[in-house]
Gaussian input, Z-matrix of N, CA and C with variables (Angstrom, degrees):
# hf/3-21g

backbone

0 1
 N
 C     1     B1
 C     2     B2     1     A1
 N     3     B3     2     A2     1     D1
 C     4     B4     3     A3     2     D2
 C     5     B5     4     A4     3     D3
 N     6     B6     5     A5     4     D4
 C     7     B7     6     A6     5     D5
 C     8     B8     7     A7     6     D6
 N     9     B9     8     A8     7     D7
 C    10    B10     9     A9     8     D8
 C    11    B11    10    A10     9     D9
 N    12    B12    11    A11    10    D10
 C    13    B13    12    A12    11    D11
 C    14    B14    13    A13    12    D12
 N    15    B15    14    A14    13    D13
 C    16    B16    15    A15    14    D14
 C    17    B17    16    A16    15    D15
 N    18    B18    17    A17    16    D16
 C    19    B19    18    A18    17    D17
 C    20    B20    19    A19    18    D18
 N    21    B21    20    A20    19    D19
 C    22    B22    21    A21    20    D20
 C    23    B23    22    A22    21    D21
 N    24    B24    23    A23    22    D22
 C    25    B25    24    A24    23    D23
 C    26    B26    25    A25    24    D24
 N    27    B27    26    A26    25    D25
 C    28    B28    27    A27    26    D26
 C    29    B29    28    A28    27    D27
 N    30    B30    29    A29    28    D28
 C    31    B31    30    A30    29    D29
 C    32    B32    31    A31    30    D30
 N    33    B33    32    A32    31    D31
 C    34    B34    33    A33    32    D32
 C    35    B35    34    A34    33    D33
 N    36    B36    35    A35    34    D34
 C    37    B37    36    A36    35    D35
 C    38    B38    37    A37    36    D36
 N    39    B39    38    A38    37    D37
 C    40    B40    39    A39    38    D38
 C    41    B41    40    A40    39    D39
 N    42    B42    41    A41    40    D40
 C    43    B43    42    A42    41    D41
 C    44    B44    43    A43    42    D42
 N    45    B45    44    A44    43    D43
 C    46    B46    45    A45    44    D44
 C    47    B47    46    A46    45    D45
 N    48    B48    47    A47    46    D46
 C    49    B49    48    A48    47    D47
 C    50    B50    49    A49    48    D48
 N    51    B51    50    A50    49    D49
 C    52    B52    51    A51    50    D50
 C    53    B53    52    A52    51    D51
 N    54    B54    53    A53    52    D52
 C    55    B55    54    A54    53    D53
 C    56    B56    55    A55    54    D54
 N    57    B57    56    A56    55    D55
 C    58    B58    57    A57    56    D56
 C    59    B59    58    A58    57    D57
 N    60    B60    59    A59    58    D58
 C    61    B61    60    A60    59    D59
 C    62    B62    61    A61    60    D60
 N    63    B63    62    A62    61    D61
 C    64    B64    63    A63    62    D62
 C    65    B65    64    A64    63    D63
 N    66    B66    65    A65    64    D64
 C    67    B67    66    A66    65    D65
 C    68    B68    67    A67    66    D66
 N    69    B69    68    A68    67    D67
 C    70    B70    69    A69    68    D68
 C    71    B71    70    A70    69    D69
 N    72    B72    71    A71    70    D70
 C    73    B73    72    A72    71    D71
 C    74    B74    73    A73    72    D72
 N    75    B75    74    A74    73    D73
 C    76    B76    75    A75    74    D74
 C    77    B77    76    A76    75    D75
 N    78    B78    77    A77    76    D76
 C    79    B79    78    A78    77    D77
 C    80    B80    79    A79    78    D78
 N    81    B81    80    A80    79    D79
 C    82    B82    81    A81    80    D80
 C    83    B83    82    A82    81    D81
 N    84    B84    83    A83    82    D82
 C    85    B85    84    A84    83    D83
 C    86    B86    85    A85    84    D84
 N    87    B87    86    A86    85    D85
 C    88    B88    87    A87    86    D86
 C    89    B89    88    A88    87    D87
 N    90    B90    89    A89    88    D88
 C    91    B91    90    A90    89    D89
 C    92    B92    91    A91    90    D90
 N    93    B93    92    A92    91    D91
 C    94    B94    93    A93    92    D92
 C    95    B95    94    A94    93    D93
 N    96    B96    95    A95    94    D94
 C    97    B97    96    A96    95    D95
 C    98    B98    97    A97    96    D96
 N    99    B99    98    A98    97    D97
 C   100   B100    99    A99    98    D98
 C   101   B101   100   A100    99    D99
 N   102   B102   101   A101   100   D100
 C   103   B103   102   A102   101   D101
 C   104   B104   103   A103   102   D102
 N   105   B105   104   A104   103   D103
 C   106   B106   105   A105   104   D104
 C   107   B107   106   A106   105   D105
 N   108   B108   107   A107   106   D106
 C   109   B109   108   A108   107   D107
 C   110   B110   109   A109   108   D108
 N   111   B111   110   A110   109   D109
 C   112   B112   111   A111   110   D110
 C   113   B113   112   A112   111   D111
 N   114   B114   113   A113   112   D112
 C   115   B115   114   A114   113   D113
 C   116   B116   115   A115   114   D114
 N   117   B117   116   A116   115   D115
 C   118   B118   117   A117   116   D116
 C   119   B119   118   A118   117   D117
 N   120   B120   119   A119   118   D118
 C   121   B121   120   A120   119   D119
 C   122   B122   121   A121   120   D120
 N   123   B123   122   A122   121   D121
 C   124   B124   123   A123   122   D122
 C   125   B125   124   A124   123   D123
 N   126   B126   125   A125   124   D124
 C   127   B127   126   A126   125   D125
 C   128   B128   127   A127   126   D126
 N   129   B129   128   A128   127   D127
 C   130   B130   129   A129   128   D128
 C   131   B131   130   A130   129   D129
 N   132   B132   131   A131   130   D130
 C   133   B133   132   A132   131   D131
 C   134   B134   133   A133   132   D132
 N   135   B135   134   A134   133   D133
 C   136   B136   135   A135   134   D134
 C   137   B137   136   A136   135   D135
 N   138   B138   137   A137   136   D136
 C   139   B139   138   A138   137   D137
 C   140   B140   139   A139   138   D138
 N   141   B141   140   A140   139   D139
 C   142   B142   141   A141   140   D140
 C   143   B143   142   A142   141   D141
 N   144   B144   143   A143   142   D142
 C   145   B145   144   A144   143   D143
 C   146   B146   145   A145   144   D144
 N   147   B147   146   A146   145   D145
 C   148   B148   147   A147   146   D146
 C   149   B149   148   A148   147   D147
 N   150   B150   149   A149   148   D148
 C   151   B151   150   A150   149   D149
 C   152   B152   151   A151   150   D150
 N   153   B153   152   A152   151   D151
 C   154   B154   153   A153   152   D152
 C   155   B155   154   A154   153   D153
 N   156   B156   155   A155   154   D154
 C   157   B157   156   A156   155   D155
 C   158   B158   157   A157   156   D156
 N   159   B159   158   A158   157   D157
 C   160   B160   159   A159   158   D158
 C   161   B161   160   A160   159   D159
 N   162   B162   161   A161   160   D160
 C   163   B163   162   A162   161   D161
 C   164   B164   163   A163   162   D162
 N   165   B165   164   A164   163   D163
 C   166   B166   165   A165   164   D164
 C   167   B167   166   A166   165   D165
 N   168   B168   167   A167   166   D166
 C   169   B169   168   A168   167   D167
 C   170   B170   169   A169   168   D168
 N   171   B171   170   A170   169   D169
 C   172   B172   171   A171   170   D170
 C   173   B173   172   A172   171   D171
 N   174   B174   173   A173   172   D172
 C   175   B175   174   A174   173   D173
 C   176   B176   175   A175   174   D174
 N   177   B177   176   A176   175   D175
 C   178   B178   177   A177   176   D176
 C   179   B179   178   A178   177   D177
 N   180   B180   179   A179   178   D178
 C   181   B181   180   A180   179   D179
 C   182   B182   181   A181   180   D180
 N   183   B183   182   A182   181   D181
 C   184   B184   183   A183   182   D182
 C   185   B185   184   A184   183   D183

   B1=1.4444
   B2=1.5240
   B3=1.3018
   B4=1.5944
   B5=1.4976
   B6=1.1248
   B7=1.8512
   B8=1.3083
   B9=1.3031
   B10=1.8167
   B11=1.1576
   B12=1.0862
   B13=1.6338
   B14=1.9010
   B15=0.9452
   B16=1.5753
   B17=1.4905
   B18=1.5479
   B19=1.0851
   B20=1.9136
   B21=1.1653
   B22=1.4382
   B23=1.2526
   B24=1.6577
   B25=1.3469
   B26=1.6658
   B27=1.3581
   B28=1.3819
   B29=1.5086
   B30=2.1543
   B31=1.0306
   B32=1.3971
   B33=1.4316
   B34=1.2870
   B35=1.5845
   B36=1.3739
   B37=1.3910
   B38=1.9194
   B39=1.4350
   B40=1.5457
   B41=1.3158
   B42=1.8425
   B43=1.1627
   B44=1.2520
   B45=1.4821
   B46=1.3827
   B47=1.8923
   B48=0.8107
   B49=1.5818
   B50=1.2832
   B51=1.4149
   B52=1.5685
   B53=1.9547
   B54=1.1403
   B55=1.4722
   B56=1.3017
   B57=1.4842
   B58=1.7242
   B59=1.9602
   B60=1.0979
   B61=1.5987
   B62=1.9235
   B63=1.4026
   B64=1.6098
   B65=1.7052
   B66=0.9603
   B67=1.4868
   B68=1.5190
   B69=1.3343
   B70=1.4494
   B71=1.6096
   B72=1.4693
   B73=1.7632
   B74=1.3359
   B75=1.3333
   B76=1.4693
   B77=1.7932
   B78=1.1816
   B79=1.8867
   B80=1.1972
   B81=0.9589
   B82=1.6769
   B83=2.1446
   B84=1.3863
   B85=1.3652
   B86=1.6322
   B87=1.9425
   B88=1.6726
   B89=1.3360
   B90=1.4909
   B91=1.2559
   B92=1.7766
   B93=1.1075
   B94=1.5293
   B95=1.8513
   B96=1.4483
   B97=1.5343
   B98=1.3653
   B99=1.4189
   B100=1.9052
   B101=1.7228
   B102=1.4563
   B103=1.7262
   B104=1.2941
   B105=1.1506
   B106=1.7874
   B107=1.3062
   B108=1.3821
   B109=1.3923
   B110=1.6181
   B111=1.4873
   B112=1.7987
   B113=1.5102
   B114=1.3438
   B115=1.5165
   B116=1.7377
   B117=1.6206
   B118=1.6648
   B119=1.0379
   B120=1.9458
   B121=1.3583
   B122=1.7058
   B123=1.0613
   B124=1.2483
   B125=1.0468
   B126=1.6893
   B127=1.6990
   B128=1.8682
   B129=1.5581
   B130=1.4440
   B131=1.4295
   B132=1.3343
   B133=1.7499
   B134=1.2673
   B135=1.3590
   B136=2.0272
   B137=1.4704
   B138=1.3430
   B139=1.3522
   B140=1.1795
   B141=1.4767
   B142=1.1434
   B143=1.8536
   B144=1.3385
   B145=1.4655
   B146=1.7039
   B147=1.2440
   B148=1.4387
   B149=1.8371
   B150=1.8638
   B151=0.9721
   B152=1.6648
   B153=1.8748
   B154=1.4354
   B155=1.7393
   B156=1.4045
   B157=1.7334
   B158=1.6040
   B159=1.0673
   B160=1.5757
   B161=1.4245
   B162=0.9463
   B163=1.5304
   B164=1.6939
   B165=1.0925
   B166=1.1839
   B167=2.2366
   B168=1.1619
   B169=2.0556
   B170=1.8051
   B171=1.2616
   B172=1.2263
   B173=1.7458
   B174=0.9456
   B175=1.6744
   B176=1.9469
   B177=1.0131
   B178=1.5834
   B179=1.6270
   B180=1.5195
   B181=1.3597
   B182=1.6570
   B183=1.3857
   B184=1.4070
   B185=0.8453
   A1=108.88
   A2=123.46
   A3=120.92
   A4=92.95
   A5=99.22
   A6=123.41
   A7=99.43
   A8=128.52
   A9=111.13
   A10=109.30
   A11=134.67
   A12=131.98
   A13=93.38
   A14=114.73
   A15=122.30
   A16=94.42
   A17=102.33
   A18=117.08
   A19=127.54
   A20=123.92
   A21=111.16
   A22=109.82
   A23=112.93
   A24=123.27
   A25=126.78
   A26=95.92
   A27=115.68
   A28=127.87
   A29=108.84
   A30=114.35
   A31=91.76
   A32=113.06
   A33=137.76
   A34=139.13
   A35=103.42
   A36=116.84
   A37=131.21
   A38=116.47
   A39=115.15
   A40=101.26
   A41=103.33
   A42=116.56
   A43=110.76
   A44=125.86
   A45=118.15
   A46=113.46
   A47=159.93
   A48=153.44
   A49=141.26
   A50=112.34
   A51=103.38
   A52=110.67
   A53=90.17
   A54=102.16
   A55=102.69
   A56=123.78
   A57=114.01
   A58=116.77
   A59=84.90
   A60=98.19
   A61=101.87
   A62=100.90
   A63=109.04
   A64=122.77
   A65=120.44
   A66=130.72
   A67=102.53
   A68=112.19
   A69=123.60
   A70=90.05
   A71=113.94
   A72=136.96
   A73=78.41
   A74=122.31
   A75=152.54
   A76=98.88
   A77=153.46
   A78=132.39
   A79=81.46
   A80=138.93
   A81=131.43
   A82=89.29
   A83=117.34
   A84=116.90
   A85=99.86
   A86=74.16
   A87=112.44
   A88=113.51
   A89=129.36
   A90=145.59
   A91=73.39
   A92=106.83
   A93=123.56
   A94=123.85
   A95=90.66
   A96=104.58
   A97=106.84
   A98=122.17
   A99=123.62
   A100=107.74
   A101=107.90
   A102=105.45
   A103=121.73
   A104=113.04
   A105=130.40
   A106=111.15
   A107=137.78
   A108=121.29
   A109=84.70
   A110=127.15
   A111=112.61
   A112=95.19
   A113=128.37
   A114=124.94
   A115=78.78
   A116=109.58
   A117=138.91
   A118=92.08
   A119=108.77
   A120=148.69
   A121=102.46
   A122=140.43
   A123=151.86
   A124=111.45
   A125=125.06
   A126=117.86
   A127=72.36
   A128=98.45
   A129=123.48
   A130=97.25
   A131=119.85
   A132=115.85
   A133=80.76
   A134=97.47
   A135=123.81
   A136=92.32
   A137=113.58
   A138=119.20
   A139=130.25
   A140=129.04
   A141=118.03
   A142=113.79
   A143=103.14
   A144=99.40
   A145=116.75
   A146=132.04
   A147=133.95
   A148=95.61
   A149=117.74
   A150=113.36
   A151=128.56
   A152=99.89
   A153=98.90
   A154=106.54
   A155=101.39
   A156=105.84
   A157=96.80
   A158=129.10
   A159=109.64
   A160=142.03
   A161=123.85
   A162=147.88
   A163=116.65
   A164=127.60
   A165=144.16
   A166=93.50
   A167=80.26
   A168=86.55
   A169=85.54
   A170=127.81
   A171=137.67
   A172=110.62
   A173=135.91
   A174=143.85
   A175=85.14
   A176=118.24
   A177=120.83
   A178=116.88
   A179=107.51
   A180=112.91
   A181=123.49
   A182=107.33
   A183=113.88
   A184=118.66
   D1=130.69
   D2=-168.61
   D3=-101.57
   D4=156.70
   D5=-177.56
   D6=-109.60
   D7=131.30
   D8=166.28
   D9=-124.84
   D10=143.72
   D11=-156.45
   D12=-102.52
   D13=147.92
   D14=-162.85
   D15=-113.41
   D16=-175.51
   D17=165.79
   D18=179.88
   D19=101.30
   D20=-163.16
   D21=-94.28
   D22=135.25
   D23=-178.62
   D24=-76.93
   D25=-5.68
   D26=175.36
   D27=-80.59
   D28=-23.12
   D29=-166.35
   D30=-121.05
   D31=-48.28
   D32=-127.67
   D33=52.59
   D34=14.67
   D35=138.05
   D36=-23.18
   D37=87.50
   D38=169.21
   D39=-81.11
   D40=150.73
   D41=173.20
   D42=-149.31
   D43=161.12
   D44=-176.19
   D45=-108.50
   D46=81.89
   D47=149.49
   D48=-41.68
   D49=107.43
   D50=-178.47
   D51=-90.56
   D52=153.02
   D53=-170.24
   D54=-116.82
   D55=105.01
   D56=-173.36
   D57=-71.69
   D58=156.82
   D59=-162.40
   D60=-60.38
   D61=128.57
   D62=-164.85
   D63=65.37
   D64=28.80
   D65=171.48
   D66=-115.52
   D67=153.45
   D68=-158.58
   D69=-82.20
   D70=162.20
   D71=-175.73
   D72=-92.28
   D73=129.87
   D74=157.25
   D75=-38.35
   D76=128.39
   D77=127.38
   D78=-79.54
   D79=124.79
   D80=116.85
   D81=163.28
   D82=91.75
   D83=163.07
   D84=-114.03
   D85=138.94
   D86=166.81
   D87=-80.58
   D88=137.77
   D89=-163.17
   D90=-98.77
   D91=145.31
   D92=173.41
   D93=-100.18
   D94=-11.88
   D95=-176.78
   D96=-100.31
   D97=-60.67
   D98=-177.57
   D99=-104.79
   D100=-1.92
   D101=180.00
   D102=70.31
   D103=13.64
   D104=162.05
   D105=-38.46
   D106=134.15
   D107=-172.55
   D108=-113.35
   D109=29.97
   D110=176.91
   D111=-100.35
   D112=9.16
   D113=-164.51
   D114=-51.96
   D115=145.06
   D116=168.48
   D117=-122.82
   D118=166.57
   D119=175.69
   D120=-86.91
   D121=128.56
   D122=154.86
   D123=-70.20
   D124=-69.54
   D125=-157.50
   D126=-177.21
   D127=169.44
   D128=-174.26
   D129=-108.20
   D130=134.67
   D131=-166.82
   D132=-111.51
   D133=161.18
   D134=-168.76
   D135=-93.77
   D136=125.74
   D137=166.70
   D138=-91.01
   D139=120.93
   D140=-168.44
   D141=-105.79
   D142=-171.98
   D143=178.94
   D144=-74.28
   D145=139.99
   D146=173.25
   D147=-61.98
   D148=134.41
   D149=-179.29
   D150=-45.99
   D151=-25.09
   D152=-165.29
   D153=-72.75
   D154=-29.17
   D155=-144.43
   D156=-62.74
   D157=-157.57
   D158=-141.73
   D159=50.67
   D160=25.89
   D161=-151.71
   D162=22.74
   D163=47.30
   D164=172.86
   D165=-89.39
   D166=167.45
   D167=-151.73
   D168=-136.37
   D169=157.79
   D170=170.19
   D171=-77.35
   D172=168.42
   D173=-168.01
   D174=-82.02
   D175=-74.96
   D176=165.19
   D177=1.20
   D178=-74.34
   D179=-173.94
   D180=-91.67
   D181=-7.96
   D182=-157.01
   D183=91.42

């Protein structure tokens, strides 16, 4: 699933968006701070693994 880091020229508000895997790329992003509908794509951020996954467990659950 790619992340694309945003950016609106109206606020300058960055934001990050995930786009689920096989669902269409949005044209049209909402700035979440002033509601700008020019929010753009910057660059696609590298996704990495969440620390837990690998079956590692939180101190909480075991």
């Amino acid at each position: 699933m790619p992340v694309l880091e945003l950016c609106c020229p109206d606020c300058g508000h960055e934001f990050r968006s995930l786009v689920m895997e096989g669902a269409k790329v949005p044209t049209v992003w909402v700035c979440s701070v002033c509601g700008s509908r020019r929010a753009h794509p910057q660059r696609t951020v590298e996704v990495t693994d969440h620390p837990w996954s690998g079956g590692q467990s939180c101190r909480c659950c075991g």
